[in-house]
C-alpha positions in Angstrom: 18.3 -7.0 27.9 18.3 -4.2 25.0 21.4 -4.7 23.9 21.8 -4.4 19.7 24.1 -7.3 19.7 21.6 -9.5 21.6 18.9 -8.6 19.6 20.9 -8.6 16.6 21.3 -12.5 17.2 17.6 -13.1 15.5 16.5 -12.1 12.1 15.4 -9.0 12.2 12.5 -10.1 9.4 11.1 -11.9 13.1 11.8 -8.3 14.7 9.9 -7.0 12.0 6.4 -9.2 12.2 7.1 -9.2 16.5 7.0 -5.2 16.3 3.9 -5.1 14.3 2.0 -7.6 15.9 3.0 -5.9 19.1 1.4 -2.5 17.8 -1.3 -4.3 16.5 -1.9 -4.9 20.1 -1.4 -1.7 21.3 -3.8 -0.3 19.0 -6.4 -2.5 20.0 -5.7 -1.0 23.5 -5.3 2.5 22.4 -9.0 2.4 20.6 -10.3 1.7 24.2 -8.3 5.2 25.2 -10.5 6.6 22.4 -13.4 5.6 23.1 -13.2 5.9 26.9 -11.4 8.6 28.0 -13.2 11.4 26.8 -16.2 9.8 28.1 -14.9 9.6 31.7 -15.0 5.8 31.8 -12.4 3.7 33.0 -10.0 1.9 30.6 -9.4 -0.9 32.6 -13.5 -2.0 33.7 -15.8 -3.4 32.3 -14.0 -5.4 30.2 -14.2 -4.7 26.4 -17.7 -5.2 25.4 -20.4 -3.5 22.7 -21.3 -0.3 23.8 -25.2 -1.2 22.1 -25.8 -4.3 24.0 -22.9 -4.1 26.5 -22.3 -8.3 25.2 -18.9 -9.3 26.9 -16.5 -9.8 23.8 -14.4 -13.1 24.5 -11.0 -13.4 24.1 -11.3 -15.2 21.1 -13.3 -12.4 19.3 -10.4 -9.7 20.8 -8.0 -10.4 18.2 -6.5 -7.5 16.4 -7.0 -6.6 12.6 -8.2 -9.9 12.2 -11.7 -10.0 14.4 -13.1 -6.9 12.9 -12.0 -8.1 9.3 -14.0 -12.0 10.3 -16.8 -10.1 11.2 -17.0 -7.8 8.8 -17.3 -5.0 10.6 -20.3 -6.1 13.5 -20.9 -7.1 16.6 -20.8 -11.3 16.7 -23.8 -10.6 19.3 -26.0 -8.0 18.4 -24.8 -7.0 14.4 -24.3 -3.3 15.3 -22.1 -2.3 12.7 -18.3 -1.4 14.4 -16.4 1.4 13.2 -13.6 1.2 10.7 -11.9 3.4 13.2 -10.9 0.3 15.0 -9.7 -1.4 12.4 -7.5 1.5 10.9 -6.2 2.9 14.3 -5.0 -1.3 15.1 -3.8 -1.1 11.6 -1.8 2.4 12.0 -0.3 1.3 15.4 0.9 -1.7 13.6 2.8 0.2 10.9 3.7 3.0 13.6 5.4 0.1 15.4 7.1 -1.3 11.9 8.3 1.7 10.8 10.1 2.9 14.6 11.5 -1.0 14.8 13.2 -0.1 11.0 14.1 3.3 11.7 15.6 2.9 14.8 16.1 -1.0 16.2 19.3 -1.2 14.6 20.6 1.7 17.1 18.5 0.6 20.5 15.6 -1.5 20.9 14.9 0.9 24.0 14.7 3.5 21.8 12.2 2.1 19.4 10.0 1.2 22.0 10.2 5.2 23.5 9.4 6.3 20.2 6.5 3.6 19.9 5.1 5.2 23.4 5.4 8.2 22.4 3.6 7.8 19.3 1.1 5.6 20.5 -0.3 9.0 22.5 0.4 10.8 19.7 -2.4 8.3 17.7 -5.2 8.7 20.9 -4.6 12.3 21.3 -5.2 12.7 17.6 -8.2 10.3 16.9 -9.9 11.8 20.4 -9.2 15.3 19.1 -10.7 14.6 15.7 -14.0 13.1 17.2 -14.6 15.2 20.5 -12.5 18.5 19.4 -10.4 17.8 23.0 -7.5 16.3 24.2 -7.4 14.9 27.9 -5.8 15.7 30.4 -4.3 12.3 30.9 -3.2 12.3 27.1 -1.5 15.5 27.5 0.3 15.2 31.5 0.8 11.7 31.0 3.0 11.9 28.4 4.6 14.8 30.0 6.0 12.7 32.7 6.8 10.1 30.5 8.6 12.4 27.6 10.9 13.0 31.2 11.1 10.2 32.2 11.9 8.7 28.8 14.6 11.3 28.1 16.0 10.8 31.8 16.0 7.0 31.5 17.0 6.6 27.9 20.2 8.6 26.9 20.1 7.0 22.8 17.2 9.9 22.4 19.8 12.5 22.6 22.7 10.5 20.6 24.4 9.2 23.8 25.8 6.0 25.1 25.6 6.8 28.8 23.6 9.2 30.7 25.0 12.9 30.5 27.1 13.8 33.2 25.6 15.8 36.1 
């Protein structure tokens, strides 16, 4: 399934625009992680909503980048002015995304995705930290475990071709 010749098959231009799209995403998910977590709530319940009027947001008015940019910053409900952190952090995840797929999808597209996890924590840990002056615990065990099991799992992070023998 990761395998560079595969993947080498399609333009890597579409690799390019799949990558950021797909961190785009991510960073949409990851501002929930920001906003949550150090707040004790629950990432996955309620759905994402205005934290003023607590409006449902539709699927429709979910879309990365290109939501906050059609509402121009505001709730579609309420008008409560939405922070540009959204915006930025969906926009940085993008690029984050971009730039691992360019640096290292010609190697492994395994191995840009590891490095896409791992900076994708990197990006809540920093933006909670700036705001709340703490990093959670999940932030900081969670990625623990996966930095082990990524390294376990994915021997192109240590220049290999096959895991290192026992």
């Amino acid at each position: 399934m990761f395998d560079p010749q595969t993947w080498a098959a399609v333009p890597s231009q579409f690799w390019c625009v799949v990558f950021f799209a797909l961190g785009a995403i991510v960073g949409s998910l990851l501002n929930v992680c920001i906003h949550r977590l150090p707040r004790g709530e629950s990432i996955v319940s309620p759905p994402s909503h205005c934290p003023v009027c607590n409006h449902a947001i539709p699927w429709y008015l979910n879309i990365p980048l290109f939501t906050w940019v059609y509402l121009r910053g505001k709730c579609a409900n309420c008008g409560t002015a939405i922070s540009v952190r959204y915006l930025f952090v969906e926009l940085l995840t993008g690029l984050v995304f971009l730039a691992c797929w360019l640096a290292f999808g010609s190697q492994s597209a395994l191995l840009a995705l590891v490095y896409c996890l791992f900076l994708s924590g990197l990006i809540v840990a920093t933006f909670i930290d700036l705001e709340h002056f703490i990093i959670p615990d999940e932030i900081t065990l969670g990625g623990i475990v996966a930095g082990f099991l990524c390294s376990a799992a994915v021997p192109a992070m240590h220049g290999l071709t096959a895991p290192a023998p026992a």
